[in-house]
C-alpha positions in Angstrom: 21.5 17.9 2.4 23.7 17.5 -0.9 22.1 16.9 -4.3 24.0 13.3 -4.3 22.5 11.8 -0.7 19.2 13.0 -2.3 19.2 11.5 -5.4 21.1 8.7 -3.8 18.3 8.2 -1.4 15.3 8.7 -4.4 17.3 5.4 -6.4 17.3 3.9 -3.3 13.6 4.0 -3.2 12.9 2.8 -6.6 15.0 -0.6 -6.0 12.3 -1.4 -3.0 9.0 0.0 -4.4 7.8 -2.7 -1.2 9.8 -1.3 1.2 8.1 2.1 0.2 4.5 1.0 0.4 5.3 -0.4 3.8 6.7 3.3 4.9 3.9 4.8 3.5 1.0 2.2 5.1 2.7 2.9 8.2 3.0 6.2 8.3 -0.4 6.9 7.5 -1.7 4.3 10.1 0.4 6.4 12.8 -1.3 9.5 11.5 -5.0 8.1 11.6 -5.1 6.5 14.4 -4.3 9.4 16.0 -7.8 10.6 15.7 -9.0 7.1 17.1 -10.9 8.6 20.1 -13.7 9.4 18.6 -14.1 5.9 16.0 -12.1 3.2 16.0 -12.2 0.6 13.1 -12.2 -2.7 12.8 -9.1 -3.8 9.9 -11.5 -4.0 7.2 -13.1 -1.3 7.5 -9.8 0.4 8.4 -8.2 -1.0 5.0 -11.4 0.3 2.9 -11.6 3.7 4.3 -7.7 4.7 5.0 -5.5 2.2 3.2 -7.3 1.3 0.1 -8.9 4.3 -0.8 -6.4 7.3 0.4 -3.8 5.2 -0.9 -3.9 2.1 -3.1 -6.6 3.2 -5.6 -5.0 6.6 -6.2 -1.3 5.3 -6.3 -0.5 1.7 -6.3 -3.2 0.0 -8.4 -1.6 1.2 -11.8 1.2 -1.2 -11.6 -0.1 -3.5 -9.0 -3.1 -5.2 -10.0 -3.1 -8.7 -11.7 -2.3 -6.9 -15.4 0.0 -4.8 -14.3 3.8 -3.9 -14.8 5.1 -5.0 -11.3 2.5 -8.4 -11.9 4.3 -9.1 -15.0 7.9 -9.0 -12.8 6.7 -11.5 -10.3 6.1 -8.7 -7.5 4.5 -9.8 -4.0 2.5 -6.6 -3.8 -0.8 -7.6 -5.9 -3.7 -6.2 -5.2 -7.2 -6.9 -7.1 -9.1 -4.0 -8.4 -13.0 -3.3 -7.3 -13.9 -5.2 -10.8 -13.2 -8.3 -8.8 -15.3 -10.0 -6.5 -14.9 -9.6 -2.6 -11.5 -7.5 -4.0 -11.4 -5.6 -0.2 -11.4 -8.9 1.5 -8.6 -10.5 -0.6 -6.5 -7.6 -0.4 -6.4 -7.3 2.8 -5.4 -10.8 3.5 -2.8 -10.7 0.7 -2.0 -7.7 2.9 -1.3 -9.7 5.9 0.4 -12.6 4.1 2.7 -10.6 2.0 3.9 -8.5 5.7 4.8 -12.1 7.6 
């Protein structure tokens, strides 16, 4: 692969910052559940364990909470931080309304 497609492909990424978290929520559902022999969760418990702490703590929250840079350019991605009351349970149905 040429230095253009991937640099071409990295821009691409950075115009749909969405389209990215989907790919990576998906991804790293295919890759737990996987392992769903031996516990399956429920979607809460699923979002708490896997999504929102692997994931949306560590990369998301900086920008995406309430205060932050992607709040402040109307983004549909918002997710409350563990300051906030019941913040698991909103997320997740913000979640589910922002993917229909």
């Amino acid at each position: 692969m040429n230095r253009t497609r991937i640099t071409q492909g990295a821009a691409q990424w950075k115009r749909r910052p969405f389209d990215c978290v989907a790919v990576s929520a998906v991804a790293l559902s295919a890759s737990l559940l996987s392992g769903c022999a031996d516990r399956c969760l429920d979607n809460s418990a699923f979002y708490e364990e896997k999504v929102w702490t692997q994931v949306i703590s560590k990369n998301c929250l900086k920008c995406h909470a309430p205060e932050g840079v992607a709040a402040t350019k109307n983004a549909k991605f918002i997710q409350y931080s563990q300051s906030f009351p019941g913040f698991l349970d909103l997320n997740l149905a913000k979640s589910y309304s922002d993917a229909a």
